[in-house]
C-alpha positions in Angstrom: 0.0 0.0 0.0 1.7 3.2 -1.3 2.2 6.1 1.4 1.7 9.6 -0.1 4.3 12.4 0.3 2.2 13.9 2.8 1.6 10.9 5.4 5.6 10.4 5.1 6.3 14.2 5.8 3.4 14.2 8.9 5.0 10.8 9.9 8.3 12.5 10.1 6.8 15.5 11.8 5.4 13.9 14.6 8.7 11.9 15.3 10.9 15.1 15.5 8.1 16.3 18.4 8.2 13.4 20.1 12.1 13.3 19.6 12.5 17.2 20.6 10.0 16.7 23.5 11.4 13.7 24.9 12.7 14.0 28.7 14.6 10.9 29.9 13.4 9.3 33.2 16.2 8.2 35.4 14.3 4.8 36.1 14.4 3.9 32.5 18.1 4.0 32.3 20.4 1.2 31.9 23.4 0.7 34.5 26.5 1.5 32.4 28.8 -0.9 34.5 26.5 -3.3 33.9 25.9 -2.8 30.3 29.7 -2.2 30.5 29.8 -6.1 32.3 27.5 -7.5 29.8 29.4 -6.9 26.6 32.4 -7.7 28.0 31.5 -11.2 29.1 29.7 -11.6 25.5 32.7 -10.7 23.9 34.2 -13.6 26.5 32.2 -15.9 25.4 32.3 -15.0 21.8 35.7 -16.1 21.8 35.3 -19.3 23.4 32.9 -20.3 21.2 35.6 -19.6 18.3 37.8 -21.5 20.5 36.1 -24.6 20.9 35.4 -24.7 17.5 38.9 -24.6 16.5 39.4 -27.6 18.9 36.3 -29.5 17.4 38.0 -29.2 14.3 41.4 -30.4 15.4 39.8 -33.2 17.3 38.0 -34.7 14.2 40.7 -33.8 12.0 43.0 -36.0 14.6 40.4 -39.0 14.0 38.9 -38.4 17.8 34.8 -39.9 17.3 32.0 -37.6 17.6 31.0 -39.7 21.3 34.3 -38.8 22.7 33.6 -35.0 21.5 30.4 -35.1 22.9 31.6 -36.5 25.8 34.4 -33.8 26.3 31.8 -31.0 26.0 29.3 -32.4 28.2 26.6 -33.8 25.6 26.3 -36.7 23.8 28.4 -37.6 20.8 25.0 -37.4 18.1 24.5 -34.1 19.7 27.9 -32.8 19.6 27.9 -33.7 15.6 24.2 -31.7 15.0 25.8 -28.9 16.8 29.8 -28.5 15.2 29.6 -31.1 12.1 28.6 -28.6 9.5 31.0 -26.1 10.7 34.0 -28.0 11.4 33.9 -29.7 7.9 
């Protein structure tokens, strides 16, 4: 459904008010050490993610089964193989 050039320029109107009127409320706002704690520990795990990847691959490169993978990482081997087979390969 087309929008006219006048519903697009009211649209845009009536965000600028409510941009130009908006007063933050101090309860609304996020902690920034904990935001600050948050990223930092995605980032963490991020990288151990790419990590255990790289040792998926090794390990199947090595010959080592999918059980004993899925052992290693706390699953089961069939498991272990759904969740790293296509990306290891």
């Amino acid at each position: 459904m087309p929008r006219t050039v006048e519903k697009i320029l009211q649209h845009a109107d009536e965000l600028a008010a409510r941009f130009e009127d908006y007063e933050p409320n101090p309860d609304d706002e996020l902690d920034a050490n904990a935001v600050t704690a948050l990223r930092a520990a995605v980032a963490e795990r991020s990288e151990a993610e790419r990590h255990l990847l790289d040792a998926v691959r090794s390990a199947r490169e090595s010959g080592m089964p999918w059980s004993a993978i899925g052992s290693l990482v706390g699953t089961s081997g069939e498991a272990a193989r759904q969740r790293y087979g296509n990306k290891v390969a």
